[in-house]
Structure formats: structure tokens, C-alpha cells
Backbone bond lengths (Angstrom), bond angles and torsions (degrees), N, CA, C in turn:
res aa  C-N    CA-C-N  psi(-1)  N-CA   C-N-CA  omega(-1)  CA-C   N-CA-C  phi
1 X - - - 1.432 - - 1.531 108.13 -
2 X 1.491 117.51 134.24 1.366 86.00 -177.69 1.953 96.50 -130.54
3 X 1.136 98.37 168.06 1.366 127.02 -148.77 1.655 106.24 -61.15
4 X 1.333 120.98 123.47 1.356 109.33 174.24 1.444 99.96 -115.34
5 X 1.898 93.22 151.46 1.429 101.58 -172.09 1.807 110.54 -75.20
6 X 1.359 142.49 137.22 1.189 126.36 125.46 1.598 148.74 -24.81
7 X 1.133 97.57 110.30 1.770 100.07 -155.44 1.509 98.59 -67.83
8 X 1.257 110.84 -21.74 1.982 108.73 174.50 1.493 117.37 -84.89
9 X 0.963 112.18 -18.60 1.851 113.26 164.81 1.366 101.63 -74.16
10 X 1.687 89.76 124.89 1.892 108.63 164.99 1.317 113.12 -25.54
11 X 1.197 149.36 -164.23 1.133 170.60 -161.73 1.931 97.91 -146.25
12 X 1.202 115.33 155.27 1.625 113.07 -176.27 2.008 99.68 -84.09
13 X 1.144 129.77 -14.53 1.159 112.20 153.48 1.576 134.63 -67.33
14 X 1.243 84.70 -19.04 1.633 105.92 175.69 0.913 146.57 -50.42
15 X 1.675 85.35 -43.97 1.441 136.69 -167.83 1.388 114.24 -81.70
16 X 1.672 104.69 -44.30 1.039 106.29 -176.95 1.462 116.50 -87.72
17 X 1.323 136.40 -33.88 1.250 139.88 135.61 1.372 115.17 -6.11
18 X 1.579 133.01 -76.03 1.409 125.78 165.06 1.147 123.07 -57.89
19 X 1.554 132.21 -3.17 1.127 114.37 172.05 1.316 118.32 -91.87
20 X 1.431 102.52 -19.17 1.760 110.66 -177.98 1.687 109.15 -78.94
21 X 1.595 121.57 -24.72 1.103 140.53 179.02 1.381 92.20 -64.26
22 X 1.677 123.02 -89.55 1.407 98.47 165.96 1.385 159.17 -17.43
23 X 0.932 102.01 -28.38 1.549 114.66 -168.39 1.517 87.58 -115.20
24 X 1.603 165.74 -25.47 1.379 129.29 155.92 1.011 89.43 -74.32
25 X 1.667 162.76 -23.76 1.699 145.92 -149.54 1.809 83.52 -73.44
26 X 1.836 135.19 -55.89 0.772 148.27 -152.93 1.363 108.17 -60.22
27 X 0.945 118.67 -55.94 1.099 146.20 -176.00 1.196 122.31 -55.25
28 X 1.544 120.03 -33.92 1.733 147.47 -153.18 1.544 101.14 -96.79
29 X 1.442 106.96 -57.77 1.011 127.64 141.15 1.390 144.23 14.13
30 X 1.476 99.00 -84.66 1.493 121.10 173.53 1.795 109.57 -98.09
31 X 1.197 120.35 -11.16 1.416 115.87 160.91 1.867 108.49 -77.52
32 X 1.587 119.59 -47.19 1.065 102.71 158.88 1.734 139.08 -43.07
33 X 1.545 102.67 -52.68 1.532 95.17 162.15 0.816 154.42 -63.60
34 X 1.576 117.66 -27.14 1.535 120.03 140.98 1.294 130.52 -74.24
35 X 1.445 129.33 1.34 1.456 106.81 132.70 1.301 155.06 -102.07
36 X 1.719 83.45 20.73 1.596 106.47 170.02 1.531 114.42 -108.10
37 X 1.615 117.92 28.73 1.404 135.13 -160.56 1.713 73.78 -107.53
38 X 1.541 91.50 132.54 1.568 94.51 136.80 1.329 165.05 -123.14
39 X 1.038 166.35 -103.09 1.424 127.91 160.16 1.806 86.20 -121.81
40 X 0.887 107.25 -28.16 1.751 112.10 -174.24 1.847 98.85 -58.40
41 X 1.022 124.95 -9.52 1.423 120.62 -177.50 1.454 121.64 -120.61
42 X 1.574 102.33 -14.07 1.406 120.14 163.20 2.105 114.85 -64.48
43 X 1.166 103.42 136.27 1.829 95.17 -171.67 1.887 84.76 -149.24
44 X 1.840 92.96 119.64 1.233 92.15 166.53 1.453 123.40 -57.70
45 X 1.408 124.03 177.73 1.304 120.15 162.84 1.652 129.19 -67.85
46 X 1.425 108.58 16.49 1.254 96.91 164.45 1.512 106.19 -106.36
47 X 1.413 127.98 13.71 1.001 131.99 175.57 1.957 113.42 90.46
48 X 1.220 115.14 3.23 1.398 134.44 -159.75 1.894 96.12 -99.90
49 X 1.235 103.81 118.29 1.820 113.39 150.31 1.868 105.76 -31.88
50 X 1.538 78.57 116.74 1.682 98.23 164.16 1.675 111.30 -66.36
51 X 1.612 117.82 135.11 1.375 118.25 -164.76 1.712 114.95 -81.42
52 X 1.026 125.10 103.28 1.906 103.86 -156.58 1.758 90.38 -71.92
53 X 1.263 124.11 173.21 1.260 149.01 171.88 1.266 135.37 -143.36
54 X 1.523 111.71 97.68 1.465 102.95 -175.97 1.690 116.40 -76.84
55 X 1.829 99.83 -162.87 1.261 76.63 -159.71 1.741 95.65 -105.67
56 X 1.541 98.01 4.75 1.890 93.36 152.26 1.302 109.70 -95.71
57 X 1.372 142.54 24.74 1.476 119.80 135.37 1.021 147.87 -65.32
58 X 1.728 132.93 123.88 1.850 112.18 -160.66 1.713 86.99 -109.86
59 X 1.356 67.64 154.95 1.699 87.74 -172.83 1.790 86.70 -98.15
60 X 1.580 100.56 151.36 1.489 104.19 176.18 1.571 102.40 -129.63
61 X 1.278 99.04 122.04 1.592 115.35 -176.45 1.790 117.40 -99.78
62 X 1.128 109.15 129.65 1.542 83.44 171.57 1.517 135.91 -86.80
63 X 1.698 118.40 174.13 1.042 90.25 -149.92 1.882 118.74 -95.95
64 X 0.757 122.28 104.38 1.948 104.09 -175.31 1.107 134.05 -87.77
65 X 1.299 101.79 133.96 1.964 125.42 -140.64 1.771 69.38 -116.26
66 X 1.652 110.85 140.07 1.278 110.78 151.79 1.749 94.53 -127.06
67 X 1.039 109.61 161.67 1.829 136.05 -144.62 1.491 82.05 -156.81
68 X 1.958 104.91 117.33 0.888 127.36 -173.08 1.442 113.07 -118.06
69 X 1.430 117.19 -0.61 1.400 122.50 -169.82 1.368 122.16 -70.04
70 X 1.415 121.06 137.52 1.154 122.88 166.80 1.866 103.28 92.18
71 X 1.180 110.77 -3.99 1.682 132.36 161.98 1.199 110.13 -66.57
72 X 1.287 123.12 168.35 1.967 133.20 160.27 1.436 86.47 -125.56
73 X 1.470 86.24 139.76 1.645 140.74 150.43 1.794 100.90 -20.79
74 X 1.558 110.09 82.86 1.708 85.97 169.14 1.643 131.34 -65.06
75 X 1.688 109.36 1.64 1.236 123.89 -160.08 1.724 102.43 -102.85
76 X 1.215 101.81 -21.83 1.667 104.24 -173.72 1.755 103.21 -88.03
77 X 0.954 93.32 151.15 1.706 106.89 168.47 1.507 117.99 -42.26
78 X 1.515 142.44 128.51 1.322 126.55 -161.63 1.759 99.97 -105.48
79 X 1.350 99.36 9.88 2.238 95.86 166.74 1.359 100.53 -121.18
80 X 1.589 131.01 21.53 1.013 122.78 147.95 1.421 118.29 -103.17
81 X 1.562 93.61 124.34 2.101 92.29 -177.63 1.593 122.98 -103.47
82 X 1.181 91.87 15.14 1.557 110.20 -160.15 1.242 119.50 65.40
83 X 1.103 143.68 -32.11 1.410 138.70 159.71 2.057 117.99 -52.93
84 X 1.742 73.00 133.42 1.637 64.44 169.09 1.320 118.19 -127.72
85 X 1.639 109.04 154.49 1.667 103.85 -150.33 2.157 76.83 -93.62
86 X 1.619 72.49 -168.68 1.544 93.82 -160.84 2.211 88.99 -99.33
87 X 1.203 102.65 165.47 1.495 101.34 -178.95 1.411 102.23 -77.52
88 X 1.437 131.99 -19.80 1.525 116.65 169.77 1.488 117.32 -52.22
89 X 1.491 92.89 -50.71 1.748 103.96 179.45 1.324 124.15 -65.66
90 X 1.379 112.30 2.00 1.471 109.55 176.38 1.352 111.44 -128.96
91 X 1.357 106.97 6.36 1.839 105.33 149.82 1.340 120.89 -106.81
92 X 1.095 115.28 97.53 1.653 110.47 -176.51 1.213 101.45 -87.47
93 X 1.461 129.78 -173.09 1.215 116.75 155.14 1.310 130.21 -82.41
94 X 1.176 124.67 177.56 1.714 110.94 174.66 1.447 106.99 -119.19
95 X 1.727 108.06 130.35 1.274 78.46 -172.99 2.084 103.46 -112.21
96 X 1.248 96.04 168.76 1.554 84.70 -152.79 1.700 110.42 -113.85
97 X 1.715 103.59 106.72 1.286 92.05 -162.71 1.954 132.53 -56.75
98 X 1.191 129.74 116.90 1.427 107.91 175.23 1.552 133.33 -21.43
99 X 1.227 102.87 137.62 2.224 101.37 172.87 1.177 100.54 -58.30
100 X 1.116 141.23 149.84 1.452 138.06 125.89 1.236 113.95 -51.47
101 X 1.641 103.69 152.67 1.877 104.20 179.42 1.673 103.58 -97.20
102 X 1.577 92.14 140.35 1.072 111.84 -161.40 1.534 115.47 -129.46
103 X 1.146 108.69 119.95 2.245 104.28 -160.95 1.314 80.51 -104.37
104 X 1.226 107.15 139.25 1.542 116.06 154.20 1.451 108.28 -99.42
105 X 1.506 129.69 156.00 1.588 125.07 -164.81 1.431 92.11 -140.09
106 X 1.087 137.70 -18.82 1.519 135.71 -159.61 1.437 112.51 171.61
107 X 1.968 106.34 139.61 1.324 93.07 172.74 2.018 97.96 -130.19
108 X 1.025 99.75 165.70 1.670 97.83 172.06 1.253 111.44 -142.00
109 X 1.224 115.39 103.44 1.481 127.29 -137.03 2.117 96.05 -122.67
110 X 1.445 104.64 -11.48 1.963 89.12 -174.29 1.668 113.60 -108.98
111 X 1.352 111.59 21.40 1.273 111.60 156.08 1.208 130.58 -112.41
112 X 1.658 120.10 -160.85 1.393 110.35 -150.92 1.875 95.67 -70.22
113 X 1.463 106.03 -48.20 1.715 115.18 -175.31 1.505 91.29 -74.71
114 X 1.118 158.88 89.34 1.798 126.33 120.98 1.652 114.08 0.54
115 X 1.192 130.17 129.09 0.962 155.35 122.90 1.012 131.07 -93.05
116 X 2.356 108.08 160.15 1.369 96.57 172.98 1.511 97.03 -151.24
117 X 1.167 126.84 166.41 1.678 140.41 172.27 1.396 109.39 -89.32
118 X 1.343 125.91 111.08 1.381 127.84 -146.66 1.673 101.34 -143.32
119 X 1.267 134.43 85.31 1.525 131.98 -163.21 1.781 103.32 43.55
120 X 1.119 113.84 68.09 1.688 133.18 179.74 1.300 97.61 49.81
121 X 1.344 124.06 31.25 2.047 108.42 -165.44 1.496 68.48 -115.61
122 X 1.599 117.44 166.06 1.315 139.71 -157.35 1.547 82.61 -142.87
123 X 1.174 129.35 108.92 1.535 138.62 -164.98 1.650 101.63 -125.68
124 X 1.144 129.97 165.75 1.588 152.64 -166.96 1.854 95.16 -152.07
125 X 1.642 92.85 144.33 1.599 85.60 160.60 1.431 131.59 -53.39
126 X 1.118 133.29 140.03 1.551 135.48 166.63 1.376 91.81 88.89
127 X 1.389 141.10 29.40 1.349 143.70 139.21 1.570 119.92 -88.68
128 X 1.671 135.11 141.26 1.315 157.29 164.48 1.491 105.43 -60.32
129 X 1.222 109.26 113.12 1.660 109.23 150.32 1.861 108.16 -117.57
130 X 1.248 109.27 130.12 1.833 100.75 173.56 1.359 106.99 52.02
131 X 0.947 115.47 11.55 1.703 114.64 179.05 1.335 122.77 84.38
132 X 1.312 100.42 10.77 1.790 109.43 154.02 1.320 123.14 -115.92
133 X 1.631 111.49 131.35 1.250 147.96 -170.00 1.614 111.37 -66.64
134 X 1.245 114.95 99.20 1.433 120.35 169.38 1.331 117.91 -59.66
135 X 1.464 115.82 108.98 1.892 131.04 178.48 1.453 105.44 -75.68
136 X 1.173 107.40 -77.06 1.699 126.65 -169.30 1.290 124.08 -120.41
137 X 1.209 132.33 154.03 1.736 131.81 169.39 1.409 87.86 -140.12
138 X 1.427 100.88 139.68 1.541 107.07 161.08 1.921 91.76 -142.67
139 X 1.163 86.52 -161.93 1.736 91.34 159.63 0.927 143.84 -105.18
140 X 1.721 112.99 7.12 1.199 105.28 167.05 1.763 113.89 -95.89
141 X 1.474 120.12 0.37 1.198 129.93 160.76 1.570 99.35 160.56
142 X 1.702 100.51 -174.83 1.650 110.96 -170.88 1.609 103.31 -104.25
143 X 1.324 95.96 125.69 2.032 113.53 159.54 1.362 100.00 -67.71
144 X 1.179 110.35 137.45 1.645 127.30 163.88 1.640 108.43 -153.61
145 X 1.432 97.73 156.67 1.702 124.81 -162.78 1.587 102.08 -104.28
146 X 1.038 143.26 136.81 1.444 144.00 166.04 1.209 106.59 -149.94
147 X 1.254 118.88 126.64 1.858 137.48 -170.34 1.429 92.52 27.18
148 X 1.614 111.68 100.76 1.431 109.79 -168.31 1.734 136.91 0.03
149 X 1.299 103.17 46.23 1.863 101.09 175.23 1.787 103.78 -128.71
150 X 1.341 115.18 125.65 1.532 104.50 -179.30 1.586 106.80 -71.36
151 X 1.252 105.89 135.55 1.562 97.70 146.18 1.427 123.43 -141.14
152 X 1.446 132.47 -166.91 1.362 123.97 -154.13 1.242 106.61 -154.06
153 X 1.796 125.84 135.09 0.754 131.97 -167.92 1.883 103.42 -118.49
154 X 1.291 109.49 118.16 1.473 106.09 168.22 1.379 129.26 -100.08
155 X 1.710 93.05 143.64 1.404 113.82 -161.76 1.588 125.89 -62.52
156 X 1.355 142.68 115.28 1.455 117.09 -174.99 1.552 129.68 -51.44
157 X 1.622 120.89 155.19 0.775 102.13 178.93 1.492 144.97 -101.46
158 X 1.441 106.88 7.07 1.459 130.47 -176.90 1.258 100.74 -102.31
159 X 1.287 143.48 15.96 1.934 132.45 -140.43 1.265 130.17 37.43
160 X 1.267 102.73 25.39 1.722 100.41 -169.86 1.979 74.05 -101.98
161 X 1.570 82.05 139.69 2.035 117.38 159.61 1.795 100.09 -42.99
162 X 1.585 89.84 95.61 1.693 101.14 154.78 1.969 115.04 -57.85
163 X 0.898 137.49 107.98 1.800 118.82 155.08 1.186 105.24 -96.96
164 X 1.306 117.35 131.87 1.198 141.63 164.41 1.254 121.15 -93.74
165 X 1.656 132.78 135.95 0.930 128.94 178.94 1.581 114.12 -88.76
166 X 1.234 121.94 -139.27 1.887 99.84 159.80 1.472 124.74 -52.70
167 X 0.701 130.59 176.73 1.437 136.78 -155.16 1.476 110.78 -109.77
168 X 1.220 120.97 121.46 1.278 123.99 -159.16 1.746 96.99 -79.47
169 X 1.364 111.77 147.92 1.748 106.30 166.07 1.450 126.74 -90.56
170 X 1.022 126.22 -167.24 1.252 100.06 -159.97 1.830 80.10 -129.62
């Protein structure tokens, strides 16, 4: 069976027409009433009269003093103290920590990573052994960094286990 329309139902343009009519009437509405609200009937939530304010009322603010004394300079350098030391006091000695000993056992130096055998540790550049920083591997031995100074350990040349004692510089 199929469905016949009612000749007294709107049409869906119709429809939509009154709905948009509605909805600014709604709308018109409630912008009118709140600006026909007045403030004398408005009550915050503490239950207290809203304060009206004209526009010759001065508001009085207090005043804030900030007091910087006895502060540092966030703008100045914080290892400058203004004092200046004497040149004795700024040569101390240095004292210079020992290498650790370090055997090299193997290097594998013709692929894409170089590797190397480093006190049995299997190291890549930019890897820690004992607290020295692997620079370079090639094949003729490994560059390494210790308290910023490179030095270099060379590789044996038969495969027999190089030991190295401290590390020679280069």
C-alpha cells in the first residue's frame, strides 16, 4: 500500500520555514529580556545586591610597591659576582684524572657500523667504555675522548689481543 500524503500537513518547505521562524521568535525574545532585566533584581550567589557603577565612580586600588633589595639581578650573568678574584685564585691546579686500562681485542671496521671489542664490551662510535667516549674506529685502531683529550688505541696486526696500557695521545 503505499503512502498518501495529507493535504493539511505543511509541505517540508513549510516546515522548515516555521522552524526558522521559531527559533529567531526564541531567540528575540530572550535578548529582549535581558535587556529589560535589571540589575536591582540580579543577586549574586552569595545572595548580596549587585553593586551598580557609574561612570563617575572611581574605583580605588591599592597601591603595589615591589622592593627588590637584597635580590640578584635576573638580567646579569649568575657566575659573575662582581668580585674579582686575584690570578692566584684562578689558577688552581688541575688535577688530572688517570686513563683507565683499556684492551682492545678486535675491530670490524668494513661495514656500514664499524665496530670494536673493547674490555669484552662490543662498542660502536658514540658508545662509553670505563667512561671513555668512542670518536672513531677504522682499522688501523679506535679514537677515543677522555676528559676532553682524544686519544688512540692501535689495532694488532696479526689478530692477536692488543693490551694497552694508558692510552697513548695522539
Amino acid at each position: 500500500m503505499l503512502l498518501q500524503k495529507n493535504k493539511n500537513m505543511p509541505s517540508r518547505e513549510d516546515r522548515k520555514i516555521i522552524i526558522q521562524i521559531v527559533f529567531f521568535g526564541v531567540i528575540f525574545v530572550s535578548f529582549i529580556s535581558f535587556a529589560w532585566a535589571s540589575t536591582d533584581d540580579l543577586e549574586n550567589l552569595s545572595g548580596e545586591r549587585t553593586q551598580q557603577y557609574s561612570y563617575d565612580t572611581k574605583v580605588e586600588r591599592p597601591v603595589v610597591r615591589f622592593e627588590a633589595s637584597g635580590l640578584r639581578n635576573p638580567f646579569k650573568d649568575i657566575r659573575d659576582t662582581g668580585e674579582k678574584k686575584n690570578d692566584k685564585e684562578k689558577e688552581k691546579p688541575v688535577v688530572e684524572i688517570p686513563l683507565p686500562k683499556l684492551t682492545l681485542q678486535g675491530i670490524i671496521w668494513g661495514g656500514e657500523f664499524p665496530q670494536a671489542i673493547i674490555n669484552n664490551n662490543v662498542v660502536k662510535v658514540g658508545d662509553m667504555v670505563e667512561g671513555v667516549k668512542v670518536l672513531n674506529i677504522d682499522k688501523n685502531g679506535v679514537t677515543l675522548v677522555f676528559e676532553g683529550k682524544e686519544h688512540f688505541i692501535a689495532g694488532s696486526l696479526g689478530g692477536m689481543n692488543s693490551t694497552q696500557g694508558p692510552l697513548t695521545e695522539d
